[in-house]
N, C-alpha and C positions, 0 to 999 in steps of 0.2 A: 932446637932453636925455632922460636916462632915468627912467622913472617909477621912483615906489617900488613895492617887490616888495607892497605891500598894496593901493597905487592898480592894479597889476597884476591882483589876483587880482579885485579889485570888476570891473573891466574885462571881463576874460575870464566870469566869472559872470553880468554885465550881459548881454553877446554870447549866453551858453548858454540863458538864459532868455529872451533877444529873439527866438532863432532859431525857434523852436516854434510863437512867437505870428505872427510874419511867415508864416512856412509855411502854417501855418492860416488864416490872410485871407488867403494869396493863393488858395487852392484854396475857399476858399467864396465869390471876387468872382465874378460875372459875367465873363464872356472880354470884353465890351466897356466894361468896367470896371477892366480892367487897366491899372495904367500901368507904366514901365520896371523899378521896382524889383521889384514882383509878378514881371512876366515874367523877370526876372536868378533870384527865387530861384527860382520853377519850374523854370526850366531847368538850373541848380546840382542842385535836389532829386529831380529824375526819373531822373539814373540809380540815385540814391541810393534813393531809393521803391521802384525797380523790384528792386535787389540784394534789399531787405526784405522784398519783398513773395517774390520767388523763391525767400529763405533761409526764410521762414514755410511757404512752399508744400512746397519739400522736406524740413524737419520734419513737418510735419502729414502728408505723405507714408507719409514713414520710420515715423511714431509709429503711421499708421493700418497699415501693414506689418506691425510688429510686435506690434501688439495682435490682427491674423488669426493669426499664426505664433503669439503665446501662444496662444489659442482652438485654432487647430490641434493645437500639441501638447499643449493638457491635452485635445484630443476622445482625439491618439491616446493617448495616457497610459488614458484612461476603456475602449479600444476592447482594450487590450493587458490591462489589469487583467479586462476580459470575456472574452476570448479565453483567457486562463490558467484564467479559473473555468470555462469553457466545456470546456478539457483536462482538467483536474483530474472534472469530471460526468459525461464520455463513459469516464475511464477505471475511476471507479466503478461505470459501468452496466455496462463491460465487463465486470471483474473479477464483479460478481454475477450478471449471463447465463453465466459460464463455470463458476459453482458451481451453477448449476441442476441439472445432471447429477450431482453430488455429492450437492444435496439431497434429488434427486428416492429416488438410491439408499439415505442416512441414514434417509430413509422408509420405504421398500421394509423397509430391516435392522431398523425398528421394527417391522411389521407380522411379516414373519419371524419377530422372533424370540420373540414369543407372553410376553414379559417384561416386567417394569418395567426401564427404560432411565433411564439419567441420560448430557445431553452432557458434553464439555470440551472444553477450547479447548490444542490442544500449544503451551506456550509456551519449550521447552526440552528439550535431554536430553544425556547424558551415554553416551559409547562405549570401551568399550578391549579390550583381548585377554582381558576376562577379564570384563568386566561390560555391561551395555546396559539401558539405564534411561533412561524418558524423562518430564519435570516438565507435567500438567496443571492447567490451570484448570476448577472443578467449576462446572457452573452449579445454583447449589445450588438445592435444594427443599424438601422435605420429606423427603427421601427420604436413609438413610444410607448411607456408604460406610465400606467394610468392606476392610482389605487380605484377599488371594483373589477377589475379585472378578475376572469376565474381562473384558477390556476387548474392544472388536470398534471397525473401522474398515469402511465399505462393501465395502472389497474383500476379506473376509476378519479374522481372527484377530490381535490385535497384543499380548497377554498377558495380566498380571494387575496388580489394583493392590498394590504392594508394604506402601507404609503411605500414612494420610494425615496432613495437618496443616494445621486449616481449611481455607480453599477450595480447596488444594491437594494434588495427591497424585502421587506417585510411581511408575510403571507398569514393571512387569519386562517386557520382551520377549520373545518368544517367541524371537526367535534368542539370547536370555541364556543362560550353561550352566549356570545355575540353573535356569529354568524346565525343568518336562516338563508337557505337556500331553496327555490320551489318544486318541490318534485312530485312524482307519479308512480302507484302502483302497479304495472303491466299488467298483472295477471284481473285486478278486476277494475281498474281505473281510475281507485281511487287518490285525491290529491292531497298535497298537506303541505307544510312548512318545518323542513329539516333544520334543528339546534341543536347545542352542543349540552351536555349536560354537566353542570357544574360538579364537582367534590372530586375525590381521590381517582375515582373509575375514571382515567382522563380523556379516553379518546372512544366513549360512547356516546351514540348519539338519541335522538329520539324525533317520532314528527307531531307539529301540533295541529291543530286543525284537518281533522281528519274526522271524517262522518262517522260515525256509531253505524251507520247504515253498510259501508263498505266495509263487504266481509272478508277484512282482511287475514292473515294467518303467518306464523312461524317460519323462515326458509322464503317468503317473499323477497322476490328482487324488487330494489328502489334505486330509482334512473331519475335524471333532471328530467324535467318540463319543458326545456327548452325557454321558457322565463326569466329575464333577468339576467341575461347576456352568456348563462350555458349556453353550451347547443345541446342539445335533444338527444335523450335517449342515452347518455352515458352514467355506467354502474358508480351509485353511488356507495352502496351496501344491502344488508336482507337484514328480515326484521329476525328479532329476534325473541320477541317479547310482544305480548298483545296484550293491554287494560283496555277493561269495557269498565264504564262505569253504571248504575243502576237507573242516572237520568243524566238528560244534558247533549248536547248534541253531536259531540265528539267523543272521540277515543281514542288513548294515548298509544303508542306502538315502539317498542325499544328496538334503535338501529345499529348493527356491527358493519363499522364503516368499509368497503370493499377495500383500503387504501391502507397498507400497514405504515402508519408515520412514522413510526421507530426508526424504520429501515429507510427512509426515501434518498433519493441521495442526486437525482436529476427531477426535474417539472418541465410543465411544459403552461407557458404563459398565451392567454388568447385574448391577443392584443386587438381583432377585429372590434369597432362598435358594436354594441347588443342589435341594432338594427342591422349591421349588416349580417351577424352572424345570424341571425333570425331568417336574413332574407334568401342566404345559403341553406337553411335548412330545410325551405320549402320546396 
């Protein structure tokens, strides 16, 4: 005879809820306290307990596994995020130990040049066959800037300031073929007017006016005159190149600027009037 499907479910729910309580007295009697039934569900329930107890064990396992492996990788996450600030410190220290020589000289050019100095910062410039101009940042002061002013870099001469506009100003080049600046041969005196030489070659220079007489040569140094609001005596470049021509009263002399513009990346602005700088020089 078949039960009804509700006598059914009371049935089966009856069983689900008796099993627990059975289980439970039988593992709290005393072992000499058992009788058949206790020992039937124990031994029913023990592979059962055992699978549970195995399937708890290798979760709590797995769980406690992965809770090292997060800690692991948020230490490395912590260790990588150090390690990158750690690159990023060494290669600022580096980068400033390898301007030291740069500042050491920016000093040296202050002290030289017996002037009121203003820096800036090259943030730009502008080259072609016909023009050479490069965009500074002023670190302003008190101090005014004035186009004609000559601009200087530690290695030498790098031109003039053309105009300004606020913090910034615009710098003619010496190898520009606008610019002429006046200078002097050391070695045998002779004088001349430094320009820039137009076409592709961009940052050579040449001097004009220069005597056929002064015998000048290759590997000469060329220094300002002190003329023209320079101050005296600072490296402009060495010739590189000598035309004589067959009459006439000059000779032409190709200059390699002492001042690699490619690379500039600080100047140094000589804000003094030409007279005073002139009257420091004496």
């Amino acid at each position: 005879m078949t039960l009804p499907r509700r006598a059914r479910e009371f049935v089966i729910v009856a069983i689900l809820l008796a099993l627990p309580v059975l289980f439970l007295r039988a593992n709290l009697k005393s072992p000499s306290n058992l009788n058949a039934l206790d020992r039937t569900i124990l031994r029913v329930s023990a592979p059962v307990q055992s699978g549970i107890a195995s399937l708890a064990h290798g979760v709590g396992g797995a769980w406690t596994r992965y809770v090292a492996l997060w800690h692991v990788s948020d230490e490395n996450g912590k260790l990588r995020d150090e390690n990158a600030r750690l690159k990023t410190e060494v290669e600022r220290l580096t980068h400033e130990a390898a301007r030291v020589p740069e500042l050491e000289a920016f000093a040296k050019l202050r002290k030289d040049v017996k002037a009121e100095t203003l820096s800036a910062r090259v943030i730009g410039g502008e080259t072609s066959s016909f023009f050479r101009v490069f965009r500074v940042k002023l670190d302003r002061g008190d101090l005014e800037v004035r186009p004609g002013m000559p601009v200087l870099a530690s290695s030498g001469v790098v031109g003039r300031v053309e105009r300004v506009f606020g913090p910034y100003c615009d710098v003619i080049l010496a190898s520009d073929p606008k610019s002429a600046i006046d200078i002097v041969v050391p070695r045998t005196g002779g004088r001349g007017v430094l320009k820039g030489i137009p076409g592709s070659n961009r940052y050579r220079t040449r001097i004009d006016y220069l005597l056929r007489k002064d015998e000048i040569a290759e590997n000469d140094v060329v220094v300002t005159s002190g003329i023209g609001g320079f101050p005296r005596n600072l490296t402009v470049g060495r010739v590189v190149k000598v035309a004589k021509q067959d009459f006439g009263l000059y000779q032409e002399a190709e200059v390699e600027p002492a001042v690699e513009f490619g690379k500039l990346s600080e100047v140094l602005i000589v804000v003094a009037p030409p007279q005073e700088t002139e009257k420091a020089e004496r």
